[in-house]
C-alpha angles and dihedrals in degrees: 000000000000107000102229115210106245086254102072096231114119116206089257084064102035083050081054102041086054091049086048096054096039079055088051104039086042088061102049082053100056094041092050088050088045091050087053098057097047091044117034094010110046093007099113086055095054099038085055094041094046089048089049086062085054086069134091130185126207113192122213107190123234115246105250120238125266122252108213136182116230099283099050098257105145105246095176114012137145134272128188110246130177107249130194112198131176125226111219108195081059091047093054088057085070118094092239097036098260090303092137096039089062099044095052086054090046078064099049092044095045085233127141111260081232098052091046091049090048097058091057106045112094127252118248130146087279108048107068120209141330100051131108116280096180132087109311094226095063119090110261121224119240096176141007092191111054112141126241090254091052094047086044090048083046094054098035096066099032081154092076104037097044110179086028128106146172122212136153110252130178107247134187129263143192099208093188092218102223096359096302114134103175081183098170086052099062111025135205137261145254137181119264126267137244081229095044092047091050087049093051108042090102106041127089095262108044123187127247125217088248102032106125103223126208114253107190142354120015089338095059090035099052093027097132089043098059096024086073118174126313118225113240120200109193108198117201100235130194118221096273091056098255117144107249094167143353100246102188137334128195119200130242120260119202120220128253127261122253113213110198128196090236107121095210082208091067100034083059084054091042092055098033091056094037093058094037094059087039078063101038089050091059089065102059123085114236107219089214106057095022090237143103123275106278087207089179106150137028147156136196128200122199101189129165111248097211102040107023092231111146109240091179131001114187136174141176140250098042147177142188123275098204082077097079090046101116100358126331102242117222098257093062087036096066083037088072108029117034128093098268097049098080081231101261089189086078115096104227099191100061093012097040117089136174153144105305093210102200099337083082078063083092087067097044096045092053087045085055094052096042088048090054110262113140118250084225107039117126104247121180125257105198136176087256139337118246122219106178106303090339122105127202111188136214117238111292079341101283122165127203103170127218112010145173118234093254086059097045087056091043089064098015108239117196099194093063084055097045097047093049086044093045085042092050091049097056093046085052094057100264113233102351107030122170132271106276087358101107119092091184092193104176095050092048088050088058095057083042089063094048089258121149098031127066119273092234094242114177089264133101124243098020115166133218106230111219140270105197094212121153095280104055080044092061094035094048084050106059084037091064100009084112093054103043092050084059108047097023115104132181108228093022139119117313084259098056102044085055084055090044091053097044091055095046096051108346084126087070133071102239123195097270095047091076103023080063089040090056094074102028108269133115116033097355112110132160139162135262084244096056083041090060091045086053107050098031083062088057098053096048099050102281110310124121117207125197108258115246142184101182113078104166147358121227128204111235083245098047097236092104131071137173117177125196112231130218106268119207103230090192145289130287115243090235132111119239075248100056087040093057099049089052090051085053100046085044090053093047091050079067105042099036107348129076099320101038091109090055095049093045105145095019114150088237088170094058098027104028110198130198126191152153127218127215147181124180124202106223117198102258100358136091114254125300111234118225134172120172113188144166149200127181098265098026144048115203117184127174142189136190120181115216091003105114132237123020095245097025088060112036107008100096095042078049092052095039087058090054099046086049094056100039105033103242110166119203102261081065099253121121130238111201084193098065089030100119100200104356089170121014116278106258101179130072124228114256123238119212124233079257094062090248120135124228104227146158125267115265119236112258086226113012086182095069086054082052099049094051091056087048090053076053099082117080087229098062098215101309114128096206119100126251121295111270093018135096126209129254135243126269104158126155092181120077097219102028092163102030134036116209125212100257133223114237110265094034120054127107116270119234105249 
């Protein structure tokens, strides 16, 4: 018989009893070191983090800074709207997702279901606009233009639209003062990103979940300086999200205001005329293709020649700003992006390039100089310029003989060009030169001149144009080597002999490359905006200044004021000599050369004008129109692509941009009175304590001002020539009218 303790507990359950009390023991352990962690150890952290939870923030918005033109009238300010937004993360509690909710405000908005759902759906690389492409637990804004009845309806019956509200905001807008958009100018904004948040939290100017950032243009370039600072409540909160206690505001800070040096009078001028002479161009015939003009895209540039400040930037096509204001819808959207829109949201004047045509001349002429050739050496002007079996014409074959540079820019003669080109190329060795033998004036010129890199104008996006030296032709080779050799055939298509030539050698610079180069054809291509640097040096004396459009920034209150100064660029390679030389051929292209038929009538004595035509020939495409000018205080330059002829094309819109900003009437007197800007604006305008700007008074109707400078022109409008003239050359093609078949090594480029 086992003897059993008098306790009743055998060894197997005493053993038990012991493992059950080390468990038990082992836990109390763990959970009191675990106590002590979250307690003594890491206390401080989650105090701070729990109370944290206890905080809400309410966000006001700061009211973003005025963009204003020279004077101080607003271009882009602010206005108070009624929005409705939608909060999503109250939308996703619902059982559908919200789906109902939004399409019982589509009715009350009179918006599609679709367009309301689409605002609210969130932007990826699959979900193409419109979406929202800023933090997903903002409220997102449906509509900036719900009436007083709708918003009333909205807040009435909170009960049915739960997660939407309606609430009065301030919201940006693009006024146009007297009918002027410069759209591309000033850009347009967008609601901040997650990514962008997360870049900028330790900066100087961080992001807020609500803040509205500037995409393109002035907005996206002084965006921390109008965005200004946003005002933050925190509310103390109990677990049930009732408001114990206010922990810490902060107030709102408006932005500054951005005062510009557009004057919004002559970039009325500058867009009326552009899109005048786009129109006039459509109805001309062009004699090559045996249609009418395309004229599909544009731009114009006002700058001050001694300074670089912009006075009028335009480009065409265009659009309205005010589209993006509270969400772009997908109709506009489309409008201004697909394939059929000519993308208006391009900024011809500093995005668009092409081929310059002879007003490169400027740089060839100063490459000239610099290689040795005498201003004033007599240099033929014949009919064409033979290379080997290979002709390269003269416009429309004219011949005038023996001529100094400054003649051969006046009436602007190819064949000079082309002989010094063909001359510099075969000092330099030709095909095959030797290593550090080539001088390569004329594409050294070009950097010289700031060619081939952006000009570093205030704007974002800005491209560089392009110098084909020897080093972009061995660069794009290897680039496209591969894909030449394959295409390329010897007795193919135009095209693919092209393609079999440039695989053989188009690492090389071959005869014709620069003999095209020379007078700004094949691969050469710049911008309206480097166009206006180079030829607003030239007009100063030979400095080029950086362009810009910001000229000061103004405290909300008006006390401060920090203004952005001129800055010299460089200087042009070019001696006081050559310079003048230049001043005095420009100013014959207006009085007897190329553009003479446009400027009939100018008072040249009182307003002298200087200019250079141009039209480039483009590979599948109609000319390129091109007219550089200057006066002593501006530079206008002007481009329309597919339009024709330099001056055919864009003289009289030039002229007519002169004679606004001068007021020159068309008898050829001029009226002080109706001049718009008859010397650059120096002053700025002044803001009041109360953050208002003194300013002039905006014309009711800026177009009829417009309009009178257009009856200015003897012409009236029409873009023929006088009865019983023809007009003049102003080519920047050899073979404008016919194209010949071409020997390998010195043919045009397609540019």
């Amino acid at each position: 018989m086992t003897n059993i303790p008098e306790t009743g507990r055998t060894p197997r359950v005493q053993i038990r009893l012991v493992v059950i009390q080390i468990l038990v023991l082992s836990l109390l352990g763990t959970l009191g070191g675990r106590l002590w962690y979250l307690q003594i150890r890491e206390g401080a952290q989650y105090q701070k983090e729990a109370s944290g939870n206890h905080v809400q923030q309410v966000v006001q918005p700061a009211v973003r800074g005025e963009i204003l033109d020279a004077r101080g009238v607003p271009l882009a300010d602010n206005e108070t709207r009624l929005v409705v937004s939608a909060s999503r993360t109250d939308l996703l509690k619902q059982k559908d997702d919200g789906k109902a909710v939004l399409a019982k405000l589509a009715g009350v908005l009179g918006m599609s279901t679709e367009d309301v759902m689409q605002k609210v759906r969130l932007c990826d690389a699959k979900t193409p606009q419109p979406c929202w492409n800023g933090s997903p637990y903002q409220p997102i804004p449906i509509t900036d233009k719900a009436t007083p009845r709708q918003a009333l309806q909205i807040r009435e019956r909170s009960e049915d639209f739960p997660g939407i509200t309606a609430e009065p905001e301030a919201v940006r807008r693009y006024p146009s003062p007297g009918k002027s958009n410069t759209a591309q100018v000033l850009g347009y904004l967008s609601p901040v990103t997650d990514d962008e948040i997360q870049k900028a939290k330790d900066t100087s100017s961080p992001y807020l979940r609500s803040d509205m950032v500037g995409r393109s243009g002035l907005e996206r370039e002084y965006d921390k300086e109008l965005r200004g600072k946003a005002g933050v409540t925190r509310y103390e909160v109990d677990n049930l999200g009732r408001v114990i206690g206010k922990a810490k505001s902060d107030a709102a800070e408006p932005g500054s205001n951005v005062v510009t040096s557009i004057d919004s009078r002559v970039q009325r001028v500058a867009e009326y005329e552009l899109d005048k002479a786009m129109k006039s161009a459509r109805t001309q015939f062009d004699s090559i293709t045996g249609e009418n003009y395309k004229a599909d895209s544009g731009a114009v540039v006002v700058m001050e020649a001694k300074t670089g400040r912009i006075v009028a930037m335009a480009s065409a096509p265009t659009y309205d700003p005010n589209a993006w204001v509270g969400g772009i819808s997908a109709k506009d959207y489309k409008a201004l992006t697909g394939k059929n829109s000519d993308y208006p949201l391009l900024n011809r004047a500093i995005q668009g390039q092409a081929a310059p045509g002879s007003t490169f001349k400027v740089v060839s002429t100063a490459a000239a100089v610099q290689a040795g050739y005498a201003w004033d050496g007599g240099y033929p002007c014949t009919s064409d310029y033979r290379v080997g079996n290979q002709i390269f014409k003269n416009f429309e074959g004219e011949n005038f003989g023996d001529i100094s540079l400054g003649r051969a820019l006046e009436v602007s003669c190819d064949t000079v060009f082309y002989g010094i080109a063909d001359k510099e190329w075969k000092r330099d060795g030709g095909i095959n030169p030797k290593k550090g033998q080539p001088k390569d004036y004329f594409f050294k010129t070009a950097h010289q001149f700031g060619l081939g890199k952006p000009t570093g104008v205030d704007l974002p996006n800005e491209v560089g144009g392009r110098v084909p030296d020897r080093q972009w032709k061995l660069d794009y080779w290897k680039a496209n080597k591969d894909s030449w050799c394959k295409t390329g055939k010897k007795d193919g298509t135009y095209v693919e002999k092209i393609a079999y030539e440039n695989c053989l050698e188009g690492d090389k610079m071959r005869e014709g490359d620069e003999i095209n180069y020379s007078i700004g054809q094949g691969d050469t291509l710049v911008t309206p905006i480097q166009e206006a640097m180079i030829y607003g040096a030239v007009a100063n004396g030979g400095t080029e200044y950086v362009p810009t459009i910001g000229k000061a920034i103004v405290s909300p209150d008006g006390k401060t004021v920090q203004e952005i100064k001129p800055q010299v660029q460089r200087k042009l390679p070019i001696t006081q000599a050559t310079l003048k030389g230049m001043d005095d051929a420009f100013a014959g292209v207006i009085t007897r050369g190329t553009a003479a038929w446009k400027f009939s009538g100018w008072p040249q004595d009182k307003i002298p004008l200087h200019g250079k035509t141009g039209t480039a020939e483009v590979y599948g495409k109609q000319t390129t129109s091109w007219m550089a000018t200057y006066s002593k205080d501006y530079t206008v330059i002007m481009t329309i692509a597919q339009a024709g002829t330099g001056s055919g094309a864009s003289g009289e819109a030039v002229r007519n941009i002169y004679s606004a900003l001068y007021g020159v009437q068309g008898d050829g007197s001029i009226d002080r009175k109706k001049a718009f800007l008859p010397e650059p604006q120096a002053s700025l305008p002044k803001v009041r304590t109360d953050g208002t700007i003194v300013a002039p008074a905006v014309p009711k109707d800026a177009a009829k001002d417009t309009e009178a400078a257009q009856k200015n022109n003897p012409s009236n409008g029409s873009d023929q020539q006088p009865a019983g003239t023809a007009p003049p050359t102003d080519n920047g093609n050899s073979n404008t009218r016919r194209r010949p078949r071409r020997k390998r090594g010195s043919r045009r480029m397609p540019s």
